[in-house]
N, C-alpha and C positions, 0 to 999 in steps of 0.2 A: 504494500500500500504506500501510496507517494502523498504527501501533502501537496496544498496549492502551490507552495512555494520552489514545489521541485525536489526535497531533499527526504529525506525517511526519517521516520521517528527516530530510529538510531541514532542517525548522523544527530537528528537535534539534542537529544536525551545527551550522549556525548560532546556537545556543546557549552551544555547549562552544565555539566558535572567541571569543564575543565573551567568556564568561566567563575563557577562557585569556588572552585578550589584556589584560582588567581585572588578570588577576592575575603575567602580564607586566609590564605596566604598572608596579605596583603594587612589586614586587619591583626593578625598576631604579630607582625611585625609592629605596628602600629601601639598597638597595647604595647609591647616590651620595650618601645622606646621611649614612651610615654612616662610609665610606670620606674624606669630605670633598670630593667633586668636584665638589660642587653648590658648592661655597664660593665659589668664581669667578663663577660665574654671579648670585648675588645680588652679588656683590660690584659685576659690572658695572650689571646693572640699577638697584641703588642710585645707582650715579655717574652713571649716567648721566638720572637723577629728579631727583636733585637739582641739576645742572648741565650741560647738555647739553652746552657748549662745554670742558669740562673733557675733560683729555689724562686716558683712562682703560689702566691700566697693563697691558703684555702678560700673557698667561698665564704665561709664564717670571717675568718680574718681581713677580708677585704669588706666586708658588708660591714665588721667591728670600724674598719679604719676609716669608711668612708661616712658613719655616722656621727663619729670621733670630731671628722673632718668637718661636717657640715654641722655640729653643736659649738664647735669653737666659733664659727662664723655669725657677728651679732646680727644683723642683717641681714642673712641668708633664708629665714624665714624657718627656722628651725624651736623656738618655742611656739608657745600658744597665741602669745600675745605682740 
């Protein structure tokens, strides 16, 4: 069975799935940059570009350091008030 438009349910069914998934995709990125959670990730990739043999810091200890970081800053918008 052919649609008006010429192409088979398939072909569209596999349209709407790759186009969901780009905007899947798309939107988790989205959230993780927003949120900060991509922040580790470059972080590591960084460390680990620039010096292979270099001790790169756990997730705890980088999430410690980067709280650390941003409670020192008065203006950074890190209390309540």
């Amino acid at each position: 069975m052919t649609a008006t438009d010429g192409t088979t349910g398939a072909v569209r069914t596999t349209t709407v799935a790759r186009t969901a998934r780009r905007v899947g995709g798309w939107l988790r990125w989205y959230v993780r940059e927003v949120t900060g959670e991509s922040a580790y990730d470059r972080y590591t990739a960084r460390a680990r570009a620039q010096d292979p043999t270099v001790r790169v810091l756990s997730r705890r200890e980088f999430e410690r350091m980067r709280m650390d970081a941003r409670a020192s800053e008065p203006g950074a918008g890190a209390g309540c008030c």
